[in-house]
PyMOL Python script that loads the backbone (N, CA, C, O; Angstrom):
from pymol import cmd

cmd.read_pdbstr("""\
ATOM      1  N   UNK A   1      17.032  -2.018   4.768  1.00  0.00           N
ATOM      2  CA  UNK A   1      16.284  -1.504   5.885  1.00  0.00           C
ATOM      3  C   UNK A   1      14.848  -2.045   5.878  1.00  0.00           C
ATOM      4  O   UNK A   1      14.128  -1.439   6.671  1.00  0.00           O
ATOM      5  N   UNK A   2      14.324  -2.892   5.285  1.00  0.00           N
ATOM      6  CA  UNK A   2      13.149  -3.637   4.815  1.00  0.00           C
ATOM      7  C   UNK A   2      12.943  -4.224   6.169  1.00  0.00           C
ATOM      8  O   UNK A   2      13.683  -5.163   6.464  1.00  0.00           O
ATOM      9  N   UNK A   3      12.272  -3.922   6.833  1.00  0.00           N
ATOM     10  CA  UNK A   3      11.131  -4.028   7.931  1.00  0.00           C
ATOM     11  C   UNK A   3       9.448  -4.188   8.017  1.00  0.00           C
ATOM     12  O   UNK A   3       8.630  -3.568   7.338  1.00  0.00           O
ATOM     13  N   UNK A   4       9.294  -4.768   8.608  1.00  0.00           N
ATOM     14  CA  UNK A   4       7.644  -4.981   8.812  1.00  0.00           C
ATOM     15  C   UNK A   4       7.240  -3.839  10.095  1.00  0.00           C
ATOM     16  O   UNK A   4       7.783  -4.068  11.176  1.00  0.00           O
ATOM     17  N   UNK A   5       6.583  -2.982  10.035  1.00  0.00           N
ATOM     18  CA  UNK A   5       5.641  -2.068  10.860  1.00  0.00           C
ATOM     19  C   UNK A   5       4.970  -2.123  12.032  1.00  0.00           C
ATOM     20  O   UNK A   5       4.446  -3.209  11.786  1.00  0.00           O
ATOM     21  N   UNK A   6       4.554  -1.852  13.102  1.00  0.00           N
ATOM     22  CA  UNK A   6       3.275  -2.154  13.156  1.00  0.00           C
ATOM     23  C   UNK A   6       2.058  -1.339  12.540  1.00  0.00           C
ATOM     24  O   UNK A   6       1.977  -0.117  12.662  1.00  0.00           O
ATOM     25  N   UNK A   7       1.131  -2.097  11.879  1.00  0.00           N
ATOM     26  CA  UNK A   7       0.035  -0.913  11.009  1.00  0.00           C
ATOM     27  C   UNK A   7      -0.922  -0.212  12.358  1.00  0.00           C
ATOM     28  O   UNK A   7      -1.769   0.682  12.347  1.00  0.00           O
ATOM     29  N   UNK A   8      -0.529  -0.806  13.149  1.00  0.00           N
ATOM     30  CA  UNK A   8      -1.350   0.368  14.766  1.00  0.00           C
ATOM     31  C   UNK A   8      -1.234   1.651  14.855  1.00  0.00           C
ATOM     32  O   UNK A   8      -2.106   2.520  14.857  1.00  0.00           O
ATOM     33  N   UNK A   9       0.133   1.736  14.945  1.00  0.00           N
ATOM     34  CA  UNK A   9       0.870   2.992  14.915  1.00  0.00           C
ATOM     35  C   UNK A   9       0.435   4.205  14.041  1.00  0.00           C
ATOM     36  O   UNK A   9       0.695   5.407  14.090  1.00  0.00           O
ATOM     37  N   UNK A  10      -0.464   3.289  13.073  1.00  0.00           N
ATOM     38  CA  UNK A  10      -0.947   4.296  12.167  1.00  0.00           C
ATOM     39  C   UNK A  10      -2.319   4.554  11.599  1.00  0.00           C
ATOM     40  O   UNK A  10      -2.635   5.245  10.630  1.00  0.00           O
ATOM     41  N   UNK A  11      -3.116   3.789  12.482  1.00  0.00           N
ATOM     42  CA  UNK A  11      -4.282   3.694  12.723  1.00  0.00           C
ATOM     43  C   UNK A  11      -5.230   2.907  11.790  1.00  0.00           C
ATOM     44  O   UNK A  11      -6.423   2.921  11.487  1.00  0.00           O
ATOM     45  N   UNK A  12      -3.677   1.940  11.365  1.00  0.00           N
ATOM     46  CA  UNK A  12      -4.464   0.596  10.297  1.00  0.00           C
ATOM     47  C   UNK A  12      -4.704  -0.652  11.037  1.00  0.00           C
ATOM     48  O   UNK A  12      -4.163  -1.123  12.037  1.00  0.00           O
ATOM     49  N   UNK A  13      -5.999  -1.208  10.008  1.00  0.00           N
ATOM     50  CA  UNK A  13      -6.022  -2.673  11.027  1.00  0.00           C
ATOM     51  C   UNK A  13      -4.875  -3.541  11.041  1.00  0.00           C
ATOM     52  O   UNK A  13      -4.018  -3.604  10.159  1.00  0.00           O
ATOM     53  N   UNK A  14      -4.929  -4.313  12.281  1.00  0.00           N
ATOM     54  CA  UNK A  14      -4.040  -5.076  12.298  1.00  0.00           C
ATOM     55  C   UNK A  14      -3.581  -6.070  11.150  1.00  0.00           C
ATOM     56  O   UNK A  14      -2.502  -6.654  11.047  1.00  0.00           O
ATOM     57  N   UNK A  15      -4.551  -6.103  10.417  1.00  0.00           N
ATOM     58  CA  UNK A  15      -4.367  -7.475   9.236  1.00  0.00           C
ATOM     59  C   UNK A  15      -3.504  -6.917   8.112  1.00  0.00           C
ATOM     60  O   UNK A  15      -2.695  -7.560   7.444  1.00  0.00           O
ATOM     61  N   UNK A  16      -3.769  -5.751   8.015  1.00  0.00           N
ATOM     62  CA  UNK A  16      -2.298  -4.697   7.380  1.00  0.00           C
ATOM     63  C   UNK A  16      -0.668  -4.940   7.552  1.00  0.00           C
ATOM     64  O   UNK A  16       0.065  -4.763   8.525  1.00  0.00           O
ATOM     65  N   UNK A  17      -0.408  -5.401   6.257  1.00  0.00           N
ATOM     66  CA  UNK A  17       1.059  -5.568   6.065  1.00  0.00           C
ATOM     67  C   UNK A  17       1.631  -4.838   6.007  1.00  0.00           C
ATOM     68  O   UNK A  17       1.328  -4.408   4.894  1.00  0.00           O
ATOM     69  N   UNK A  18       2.791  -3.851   6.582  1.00  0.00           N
ATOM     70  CA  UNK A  18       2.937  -2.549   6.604  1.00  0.00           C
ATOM     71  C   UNK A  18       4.515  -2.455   6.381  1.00  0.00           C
ATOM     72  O   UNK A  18       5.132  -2.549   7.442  1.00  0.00           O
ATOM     73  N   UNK A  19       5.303  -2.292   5.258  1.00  0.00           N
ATOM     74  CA  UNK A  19       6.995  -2.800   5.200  1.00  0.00           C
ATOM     75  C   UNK A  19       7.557  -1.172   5.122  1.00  0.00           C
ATOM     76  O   UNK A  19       7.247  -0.366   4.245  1.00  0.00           O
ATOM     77  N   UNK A  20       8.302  -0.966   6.075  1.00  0.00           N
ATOM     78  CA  UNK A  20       9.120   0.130   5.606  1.00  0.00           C
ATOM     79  C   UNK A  20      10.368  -0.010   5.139  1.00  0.00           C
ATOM     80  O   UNK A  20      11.243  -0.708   5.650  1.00  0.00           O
ATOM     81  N   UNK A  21      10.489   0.866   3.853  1.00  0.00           N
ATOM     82  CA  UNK A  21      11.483   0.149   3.331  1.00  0.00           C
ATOM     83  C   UNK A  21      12.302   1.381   2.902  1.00  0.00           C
ATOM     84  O   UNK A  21      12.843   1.364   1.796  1.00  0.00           O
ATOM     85  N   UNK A  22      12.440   2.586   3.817  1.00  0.00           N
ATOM     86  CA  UNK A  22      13.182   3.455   3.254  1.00  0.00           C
ATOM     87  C   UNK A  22      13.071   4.574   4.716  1.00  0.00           C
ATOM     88  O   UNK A  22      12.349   4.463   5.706  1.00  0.00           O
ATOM     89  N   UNK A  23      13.873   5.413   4.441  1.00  0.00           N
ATOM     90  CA  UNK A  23      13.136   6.727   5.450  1.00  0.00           C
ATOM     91  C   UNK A  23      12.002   7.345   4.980  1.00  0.00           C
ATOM     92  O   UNK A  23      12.068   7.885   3.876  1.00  0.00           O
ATOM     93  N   UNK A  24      11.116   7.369   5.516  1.00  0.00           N
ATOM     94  CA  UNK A  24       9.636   7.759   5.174  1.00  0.00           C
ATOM     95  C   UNK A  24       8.926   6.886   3.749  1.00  0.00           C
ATOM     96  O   UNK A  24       7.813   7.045   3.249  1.00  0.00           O
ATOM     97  N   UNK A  25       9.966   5.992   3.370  1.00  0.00           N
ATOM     98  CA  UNK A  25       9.351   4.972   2.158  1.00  0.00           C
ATOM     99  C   UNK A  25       8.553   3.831   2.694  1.00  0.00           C
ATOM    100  O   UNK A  25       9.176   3.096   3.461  1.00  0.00           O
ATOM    101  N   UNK A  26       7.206   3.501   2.435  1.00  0.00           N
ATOM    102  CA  UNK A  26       6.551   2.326   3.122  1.00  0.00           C
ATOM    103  C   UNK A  26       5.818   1.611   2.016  1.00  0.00           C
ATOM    104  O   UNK A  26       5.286   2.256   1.113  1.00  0.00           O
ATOM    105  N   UNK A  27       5.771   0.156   2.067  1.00  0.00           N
ATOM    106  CA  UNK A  27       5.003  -0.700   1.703  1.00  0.00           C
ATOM    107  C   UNK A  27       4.002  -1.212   2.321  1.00  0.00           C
ATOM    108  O   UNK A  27       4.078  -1.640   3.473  1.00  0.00           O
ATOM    109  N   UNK A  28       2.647  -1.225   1.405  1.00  0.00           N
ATOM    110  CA  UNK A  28       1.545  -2.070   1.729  1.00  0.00           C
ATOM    111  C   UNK A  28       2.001  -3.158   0.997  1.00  0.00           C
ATOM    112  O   UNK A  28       2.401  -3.039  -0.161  1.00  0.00           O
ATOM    113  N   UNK A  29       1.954  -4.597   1.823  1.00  0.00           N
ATOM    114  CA  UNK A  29       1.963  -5.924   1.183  1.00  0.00           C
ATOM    115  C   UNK A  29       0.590  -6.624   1.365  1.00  0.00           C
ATOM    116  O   UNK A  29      -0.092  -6.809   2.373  1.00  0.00           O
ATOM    117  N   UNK A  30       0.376  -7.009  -0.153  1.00  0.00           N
ATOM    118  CA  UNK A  30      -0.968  -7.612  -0.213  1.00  0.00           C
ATOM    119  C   UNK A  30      -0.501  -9.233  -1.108  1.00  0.00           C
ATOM    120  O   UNK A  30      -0.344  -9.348  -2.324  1.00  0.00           O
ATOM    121  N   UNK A  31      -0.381 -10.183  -0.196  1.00  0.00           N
ATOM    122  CA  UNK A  31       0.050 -11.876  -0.863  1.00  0.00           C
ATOM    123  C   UNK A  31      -1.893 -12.336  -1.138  1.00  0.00           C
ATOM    124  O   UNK A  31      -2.822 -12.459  -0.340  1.00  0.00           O
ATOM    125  N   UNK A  32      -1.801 -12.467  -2.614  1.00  0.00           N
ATOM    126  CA  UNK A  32      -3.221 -13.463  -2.116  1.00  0.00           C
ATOM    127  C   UNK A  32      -3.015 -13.926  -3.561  1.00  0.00           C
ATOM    128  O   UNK A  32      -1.986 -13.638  -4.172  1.00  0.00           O
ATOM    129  N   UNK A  33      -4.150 -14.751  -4.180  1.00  0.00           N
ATOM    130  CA  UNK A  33      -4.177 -14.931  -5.132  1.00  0.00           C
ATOM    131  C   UNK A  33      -4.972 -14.245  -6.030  1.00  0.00           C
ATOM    132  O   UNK A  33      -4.583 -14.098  -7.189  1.00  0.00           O
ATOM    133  N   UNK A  34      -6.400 -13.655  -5.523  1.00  0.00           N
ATOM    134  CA  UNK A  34      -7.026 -13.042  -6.662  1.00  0.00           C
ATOM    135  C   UNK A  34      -6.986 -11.685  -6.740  1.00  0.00           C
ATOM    136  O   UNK A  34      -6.421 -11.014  -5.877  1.00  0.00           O
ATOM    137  N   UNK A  35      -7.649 -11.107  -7.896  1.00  0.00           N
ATOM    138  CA  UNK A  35      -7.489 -10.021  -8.352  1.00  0.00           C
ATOM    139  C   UNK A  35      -7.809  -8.829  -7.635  1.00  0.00           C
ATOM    140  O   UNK A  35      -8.771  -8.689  -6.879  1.00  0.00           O
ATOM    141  N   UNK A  36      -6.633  -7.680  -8.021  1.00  0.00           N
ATOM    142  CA  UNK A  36      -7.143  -6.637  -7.110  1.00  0.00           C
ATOM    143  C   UNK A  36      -7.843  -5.570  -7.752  1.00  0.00           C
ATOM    144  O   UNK A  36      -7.225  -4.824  -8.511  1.00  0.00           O
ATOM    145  N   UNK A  37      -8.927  -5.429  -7.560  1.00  0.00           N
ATOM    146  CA  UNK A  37      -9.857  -4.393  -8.260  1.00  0.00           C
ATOM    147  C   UNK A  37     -10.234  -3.047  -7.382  1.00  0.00           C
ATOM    148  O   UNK A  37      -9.845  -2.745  -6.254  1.00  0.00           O
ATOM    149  N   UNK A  38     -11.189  -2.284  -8.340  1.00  0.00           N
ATOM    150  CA  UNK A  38     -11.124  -0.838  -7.504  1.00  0.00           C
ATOM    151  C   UNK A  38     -11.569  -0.994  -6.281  1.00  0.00           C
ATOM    152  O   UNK A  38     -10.895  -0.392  -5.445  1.00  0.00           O
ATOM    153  N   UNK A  39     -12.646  -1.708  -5.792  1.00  0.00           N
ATOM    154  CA  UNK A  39     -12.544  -1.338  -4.597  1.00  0.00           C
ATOM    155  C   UNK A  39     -11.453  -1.406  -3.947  1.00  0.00           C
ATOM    156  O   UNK A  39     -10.996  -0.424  -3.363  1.00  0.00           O
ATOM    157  N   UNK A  40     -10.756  -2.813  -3.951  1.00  0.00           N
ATOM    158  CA  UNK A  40      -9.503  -3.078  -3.003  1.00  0.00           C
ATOM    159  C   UNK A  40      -9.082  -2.019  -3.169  1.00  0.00           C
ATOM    160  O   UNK A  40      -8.911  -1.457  -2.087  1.00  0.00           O
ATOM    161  N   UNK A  41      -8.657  -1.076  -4.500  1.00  0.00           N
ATOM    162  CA  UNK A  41      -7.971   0.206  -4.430  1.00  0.00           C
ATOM    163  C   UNK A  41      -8.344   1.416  -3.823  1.00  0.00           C
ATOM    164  O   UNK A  41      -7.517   2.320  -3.945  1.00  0.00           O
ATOM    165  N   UNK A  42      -9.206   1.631  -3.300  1.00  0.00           N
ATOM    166  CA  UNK A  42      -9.964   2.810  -2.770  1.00  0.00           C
ATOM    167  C   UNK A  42     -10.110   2.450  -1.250  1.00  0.00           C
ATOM    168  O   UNK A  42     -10.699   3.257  -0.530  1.00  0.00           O
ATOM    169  N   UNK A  43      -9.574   1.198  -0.674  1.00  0.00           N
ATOM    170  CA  UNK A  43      -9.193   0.652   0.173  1.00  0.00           C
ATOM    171  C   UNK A  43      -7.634   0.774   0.501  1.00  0.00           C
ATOM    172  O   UNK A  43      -7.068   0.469   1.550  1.00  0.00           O
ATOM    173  N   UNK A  44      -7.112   1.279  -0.626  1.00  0.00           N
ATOM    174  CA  UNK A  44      -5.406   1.066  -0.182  1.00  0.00           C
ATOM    175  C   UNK A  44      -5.480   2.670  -0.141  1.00  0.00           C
ATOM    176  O   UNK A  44      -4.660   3.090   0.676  1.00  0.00           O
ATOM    177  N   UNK A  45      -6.059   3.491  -0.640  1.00  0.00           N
ATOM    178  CA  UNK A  45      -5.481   4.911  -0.900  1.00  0.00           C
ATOM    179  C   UNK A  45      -6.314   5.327   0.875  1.00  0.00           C
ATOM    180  O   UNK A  45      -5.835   6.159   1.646  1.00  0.00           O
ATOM    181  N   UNK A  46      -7.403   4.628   1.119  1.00  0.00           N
ATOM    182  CA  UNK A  46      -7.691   4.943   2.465  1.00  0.00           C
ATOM    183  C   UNK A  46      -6.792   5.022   3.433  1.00  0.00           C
ATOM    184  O   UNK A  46      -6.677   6.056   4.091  1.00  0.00           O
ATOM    185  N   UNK A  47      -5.926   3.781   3.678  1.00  0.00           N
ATOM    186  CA  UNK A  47      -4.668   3.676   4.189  1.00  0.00           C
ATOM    187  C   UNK A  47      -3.687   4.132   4.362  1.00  0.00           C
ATOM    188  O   UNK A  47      -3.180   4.356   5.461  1.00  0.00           O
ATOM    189  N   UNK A  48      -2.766   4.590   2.197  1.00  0.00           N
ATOM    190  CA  UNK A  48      -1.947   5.719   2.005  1.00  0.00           C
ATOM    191  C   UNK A  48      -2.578   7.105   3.200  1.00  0.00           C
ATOM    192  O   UNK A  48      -1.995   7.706   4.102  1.00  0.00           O
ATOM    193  N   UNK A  49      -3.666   7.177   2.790  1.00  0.00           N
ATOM    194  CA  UNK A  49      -3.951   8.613   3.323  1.00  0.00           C
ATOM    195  C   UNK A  49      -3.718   8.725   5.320  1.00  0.00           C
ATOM    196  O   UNK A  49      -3.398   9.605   6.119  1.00  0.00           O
ATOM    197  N   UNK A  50      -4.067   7.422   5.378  1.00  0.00           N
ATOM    198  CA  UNK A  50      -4.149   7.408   7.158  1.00  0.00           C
ATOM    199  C   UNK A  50      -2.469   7.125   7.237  1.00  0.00           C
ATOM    200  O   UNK A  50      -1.961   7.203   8.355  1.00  0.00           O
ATOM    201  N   UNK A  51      -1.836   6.888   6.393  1.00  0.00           N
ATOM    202  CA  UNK A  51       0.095   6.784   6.878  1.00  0.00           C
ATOM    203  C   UNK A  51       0.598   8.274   6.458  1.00  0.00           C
ATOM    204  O   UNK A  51       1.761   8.554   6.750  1.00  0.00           O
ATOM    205  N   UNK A  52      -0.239   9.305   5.756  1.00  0.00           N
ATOM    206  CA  UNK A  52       0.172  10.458   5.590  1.00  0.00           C
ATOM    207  C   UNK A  52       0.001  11.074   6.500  1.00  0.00           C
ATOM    208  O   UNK A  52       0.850  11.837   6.962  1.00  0.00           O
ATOM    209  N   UNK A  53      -1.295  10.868   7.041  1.00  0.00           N
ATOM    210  CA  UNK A  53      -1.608  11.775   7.824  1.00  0.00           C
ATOM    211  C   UNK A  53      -0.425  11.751   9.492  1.00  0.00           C
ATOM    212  O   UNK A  53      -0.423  12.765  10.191  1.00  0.00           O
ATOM    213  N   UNK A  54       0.226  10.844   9.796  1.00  0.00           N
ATOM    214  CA  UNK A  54       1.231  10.258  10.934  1.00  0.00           C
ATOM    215  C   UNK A  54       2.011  11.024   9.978  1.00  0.00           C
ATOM    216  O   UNK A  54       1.609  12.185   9.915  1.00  0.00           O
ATOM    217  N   UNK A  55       3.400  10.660   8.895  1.00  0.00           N
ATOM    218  CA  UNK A  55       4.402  10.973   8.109  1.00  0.00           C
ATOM    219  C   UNK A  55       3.967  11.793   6.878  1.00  0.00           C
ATOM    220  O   UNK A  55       3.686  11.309   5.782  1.00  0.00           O
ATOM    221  N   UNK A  56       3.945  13.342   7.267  1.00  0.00           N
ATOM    222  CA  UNK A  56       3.685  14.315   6.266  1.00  0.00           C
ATOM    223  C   UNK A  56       4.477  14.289   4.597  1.00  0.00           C
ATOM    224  O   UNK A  56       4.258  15.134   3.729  1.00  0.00           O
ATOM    225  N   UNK A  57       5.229  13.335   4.485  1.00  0.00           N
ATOM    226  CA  UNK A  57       6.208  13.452   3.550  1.00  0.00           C
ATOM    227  C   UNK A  57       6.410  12.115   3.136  1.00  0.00           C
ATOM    228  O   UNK A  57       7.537  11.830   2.729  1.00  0.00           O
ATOM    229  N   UNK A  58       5.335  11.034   3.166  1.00  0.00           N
ATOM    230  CA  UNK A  58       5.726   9.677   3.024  1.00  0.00           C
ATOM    231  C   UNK A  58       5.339   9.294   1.686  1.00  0.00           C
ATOM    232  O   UNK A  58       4.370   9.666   1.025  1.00  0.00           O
ATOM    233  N   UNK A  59       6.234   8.511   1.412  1.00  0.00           N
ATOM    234  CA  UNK A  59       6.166   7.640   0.090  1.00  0.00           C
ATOM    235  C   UNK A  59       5.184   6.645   0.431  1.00  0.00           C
ATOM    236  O   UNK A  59       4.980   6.499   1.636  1.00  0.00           O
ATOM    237  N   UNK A  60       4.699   6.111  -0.166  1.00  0.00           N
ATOM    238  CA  UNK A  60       4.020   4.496   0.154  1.00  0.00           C
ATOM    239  C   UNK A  60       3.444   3.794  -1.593  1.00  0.00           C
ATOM    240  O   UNK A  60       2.772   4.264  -2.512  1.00  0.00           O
ATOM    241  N   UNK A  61       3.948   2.849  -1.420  1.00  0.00           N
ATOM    242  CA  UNK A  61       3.867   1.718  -2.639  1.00  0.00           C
ATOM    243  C   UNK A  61       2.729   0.581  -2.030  1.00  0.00           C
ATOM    244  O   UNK A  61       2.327   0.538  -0.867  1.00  0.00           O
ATOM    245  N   UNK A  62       2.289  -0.417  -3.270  1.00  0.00           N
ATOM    246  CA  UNK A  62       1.901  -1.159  -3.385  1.00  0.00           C
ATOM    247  C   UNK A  62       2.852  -2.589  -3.565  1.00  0.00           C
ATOM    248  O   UNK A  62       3.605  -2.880  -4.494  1.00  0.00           O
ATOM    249  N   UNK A  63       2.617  -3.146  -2.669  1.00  0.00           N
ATOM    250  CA  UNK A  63       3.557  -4.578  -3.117  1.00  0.00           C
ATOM    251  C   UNK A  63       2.684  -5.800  -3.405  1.00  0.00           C
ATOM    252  O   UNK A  63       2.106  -6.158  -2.379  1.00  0.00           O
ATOM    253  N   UNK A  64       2.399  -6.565  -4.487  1.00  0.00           N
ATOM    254  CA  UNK A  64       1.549  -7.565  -4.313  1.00  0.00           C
ATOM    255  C   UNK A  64       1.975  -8.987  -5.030  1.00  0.00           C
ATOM    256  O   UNK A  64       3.045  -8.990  -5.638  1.00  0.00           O
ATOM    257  N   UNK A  65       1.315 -10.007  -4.999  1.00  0.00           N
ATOM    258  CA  UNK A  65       1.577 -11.378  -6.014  1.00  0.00           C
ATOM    259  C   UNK A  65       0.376 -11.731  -6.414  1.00  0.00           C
ATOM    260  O   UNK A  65       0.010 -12.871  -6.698  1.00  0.00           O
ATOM    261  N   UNK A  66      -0.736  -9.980  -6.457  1.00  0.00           N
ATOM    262  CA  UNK A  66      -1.961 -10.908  -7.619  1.00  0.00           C
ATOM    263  C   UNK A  66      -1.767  -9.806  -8.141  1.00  0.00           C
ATOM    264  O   UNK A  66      -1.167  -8.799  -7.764  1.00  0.00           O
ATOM    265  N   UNK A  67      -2.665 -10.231  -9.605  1.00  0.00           N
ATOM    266  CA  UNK A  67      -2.839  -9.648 -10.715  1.00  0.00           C
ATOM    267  C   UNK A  67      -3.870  -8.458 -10.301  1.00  0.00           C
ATOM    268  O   UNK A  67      -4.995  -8.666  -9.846  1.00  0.00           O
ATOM    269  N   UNK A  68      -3.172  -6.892 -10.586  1.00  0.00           N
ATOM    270  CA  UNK A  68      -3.764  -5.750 -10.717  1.00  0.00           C
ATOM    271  C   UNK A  68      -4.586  -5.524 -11.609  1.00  0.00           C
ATOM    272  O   UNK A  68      -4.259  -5.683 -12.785  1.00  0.00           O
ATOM    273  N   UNK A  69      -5.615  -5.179 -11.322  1.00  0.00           N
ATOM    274  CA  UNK A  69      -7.005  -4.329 -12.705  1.00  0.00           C
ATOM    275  C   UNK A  69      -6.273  -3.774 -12.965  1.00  0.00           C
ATOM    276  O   UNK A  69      -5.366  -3.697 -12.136  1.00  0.00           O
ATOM    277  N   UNK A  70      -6.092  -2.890 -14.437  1.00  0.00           N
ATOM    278  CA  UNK A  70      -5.681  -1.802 -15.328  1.00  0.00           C
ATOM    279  C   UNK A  70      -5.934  -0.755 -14.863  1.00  0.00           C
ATOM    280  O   UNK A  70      -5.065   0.055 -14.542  1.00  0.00           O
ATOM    281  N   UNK A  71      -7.102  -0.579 -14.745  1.00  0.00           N
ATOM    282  CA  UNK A  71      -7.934   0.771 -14.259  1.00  0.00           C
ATOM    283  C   UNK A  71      -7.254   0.730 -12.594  1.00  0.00           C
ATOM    284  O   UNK A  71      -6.558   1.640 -12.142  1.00  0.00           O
ATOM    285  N   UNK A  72      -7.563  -0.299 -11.968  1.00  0.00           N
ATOM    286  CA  UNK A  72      -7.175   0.251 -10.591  1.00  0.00           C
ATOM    287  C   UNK A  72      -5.483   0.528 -10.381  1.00  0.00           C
ATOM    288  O   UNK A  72      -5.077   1.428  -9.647  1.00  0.00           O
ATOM    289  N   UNK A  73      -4.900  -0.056 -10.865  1.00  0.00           N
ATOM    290  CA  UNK A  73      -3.623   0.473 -11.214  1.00  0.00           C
ATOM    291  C   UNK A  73      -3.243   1.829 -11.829  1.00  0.00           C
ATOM    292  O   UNK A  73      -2.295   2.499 -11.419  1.00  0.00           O
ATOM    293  N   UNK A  74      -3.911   2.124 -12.668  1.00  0.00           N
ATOM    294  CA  UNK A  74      -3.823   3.609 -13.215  1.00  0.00           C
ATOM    295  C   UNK A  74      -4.402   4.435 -12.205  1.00  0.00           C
ATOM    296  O   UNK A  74      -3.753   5.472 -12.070  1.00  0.00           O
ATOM    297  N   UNK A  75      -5.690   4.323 -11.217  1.00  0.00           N
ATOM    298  CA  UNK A  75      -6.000   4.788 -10.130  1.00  0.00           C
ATOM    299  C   UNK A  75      -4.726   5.249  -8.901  1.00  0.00           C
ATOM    300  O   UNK A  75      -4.258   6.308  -8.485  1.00  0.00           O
ATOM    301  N   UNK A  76      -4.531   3.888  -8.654  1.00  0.00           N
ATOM    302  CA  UNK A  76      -3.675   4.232  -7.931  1.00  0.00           C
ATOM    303  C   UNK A  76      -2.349   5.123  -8.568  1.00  0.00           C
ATOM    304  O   UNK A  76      -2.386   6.295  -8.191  1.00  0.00           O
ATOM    305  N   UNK A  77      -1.578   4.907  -9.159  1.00  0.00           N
ATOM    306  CA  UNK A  77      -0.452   5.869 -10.060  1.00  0.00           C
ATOM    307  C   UNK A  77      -0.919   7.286 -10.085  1.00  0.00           C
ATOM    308  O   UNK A  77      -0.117   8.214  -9.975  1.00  0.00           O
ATOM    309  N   UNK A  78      -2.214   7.469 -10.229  1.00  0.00           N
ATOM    310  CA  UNK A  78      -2.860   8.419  -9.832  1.00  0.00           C
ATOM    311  C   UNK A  78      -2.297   9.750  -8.898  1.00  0.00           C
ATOM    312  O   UNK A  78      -1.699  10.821  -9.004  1.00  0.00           O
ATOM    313  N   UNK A  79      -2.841   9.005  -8.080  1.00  0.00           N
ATOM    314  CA  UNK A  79      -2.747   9.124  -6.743  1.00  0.00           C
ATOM    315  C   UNK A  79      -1.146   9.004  -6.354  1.00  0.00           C
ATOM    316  O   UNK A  79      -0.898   9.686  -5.359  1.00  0.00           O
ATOM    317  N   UNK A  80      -0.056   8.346  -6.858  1.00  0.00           N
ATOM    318  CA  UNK A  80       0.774   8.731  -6.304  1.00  0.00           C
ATOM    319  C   UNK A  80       1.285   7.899  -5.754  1.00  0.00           C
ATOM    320  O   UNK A  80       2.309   8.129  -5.109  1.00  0.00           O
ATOM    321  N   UNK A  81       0.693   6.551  -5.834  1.00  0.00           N
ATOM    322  CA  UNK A  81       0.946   5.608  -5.490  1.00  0.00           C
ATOM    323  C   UNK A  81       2.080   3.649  -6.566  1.00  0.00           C
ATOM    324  O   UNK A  81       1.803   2.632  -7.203  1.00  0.00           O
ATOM    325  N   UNK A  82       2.579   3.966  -6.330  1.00  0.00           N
ATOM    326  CA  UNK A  82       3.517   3.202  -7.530  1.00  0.00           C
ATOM    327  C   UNK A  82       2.915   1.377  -6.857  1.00  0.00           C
ATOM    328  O   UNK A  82       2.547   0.939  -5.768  1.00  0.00           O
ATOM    329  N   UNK A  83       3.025   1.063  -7.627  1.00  0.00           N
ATOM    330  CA  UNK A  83       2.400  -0.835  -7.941  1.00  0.00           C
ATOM    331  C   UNK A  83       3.783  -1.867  -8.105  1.00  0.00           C
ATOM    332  O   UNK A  83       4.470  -1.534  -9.071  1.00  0.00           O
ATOM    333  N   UNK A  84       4.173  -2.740  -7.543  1.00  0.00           N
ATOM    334  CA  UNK A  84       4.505  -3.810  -7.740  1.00  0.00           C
ATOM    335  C   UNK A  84       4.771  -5.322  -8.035  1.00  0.00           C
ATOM    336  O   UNK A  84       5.520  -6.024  -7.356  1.00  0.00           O
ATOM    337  N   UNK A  85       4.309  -5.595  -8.752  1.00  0.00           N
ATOM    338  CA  UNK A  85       3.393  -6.977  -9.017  1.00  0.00           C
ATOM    339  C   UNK A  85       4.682  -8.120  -8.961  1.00  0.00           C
ATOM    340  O   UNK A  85       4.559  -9.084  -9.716  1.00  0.00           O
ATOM    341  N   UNK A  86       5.682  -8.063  -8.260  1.00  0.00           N
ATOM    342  CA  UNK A  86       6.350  -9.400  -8.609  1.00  0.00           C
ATOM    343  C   UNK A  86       6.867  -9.292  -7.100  1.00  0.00           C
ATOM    344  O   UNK A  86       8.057  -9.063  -6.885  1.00  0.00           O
ATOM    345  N   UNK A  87       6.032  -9.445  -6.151  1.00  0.00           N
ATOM    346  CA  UNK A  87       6.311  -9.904  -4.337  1.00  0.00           C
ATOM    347  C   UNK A  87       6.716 -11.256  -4.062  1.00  0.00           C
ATOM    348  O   UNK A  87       6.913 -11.618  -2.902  1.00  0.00           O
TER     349      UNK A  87
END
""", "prot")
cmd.dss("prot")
cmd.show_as("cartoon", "prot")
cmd.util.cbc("prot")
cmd.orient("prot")
């Protein structure tokens, strides 16, 4: 069921990769090469929070092909948010 979104719908910018990949399961896809650090992360949980606020009950992951900070990874897990590093 792996679909691309539109991130409008949910009051993300357009440059937002948005994969749903389940009933109420969604992916942020982030392709780049460099590293993702806290800010980028406090940037993704902004997001999580604006796809909760649409789907009261939503999952949402991280999908990426760069290398995660430690810390921002444990941030996010945090939060509730699960990491994927092999996109």
């Amino acid at each position: 069921m792996n679909k691309f979104v539109d991130p409008k719908l949910y009051d993300l910018p357009s440059s937002t990769k948005l994969e749903q990949v389940g009933t109420n399961q969604y992916d942020i896809v982030i392709q780049r090469k460099s590293r993702i650090i806290m800010k980028d992360g406090e940037g993704i949980l902004v997001k999580v929070n604006k796809i909760k606020e649409h789907v009261s009950n939503a999952k949402v992951g991280l999908k990426t092909s760069a290398p995660v900070c430690s810390k921002t990874k444990s941030f996010l897990e945090e939060h509730g948010i699960s990491v994927s590093t092999n996109c």
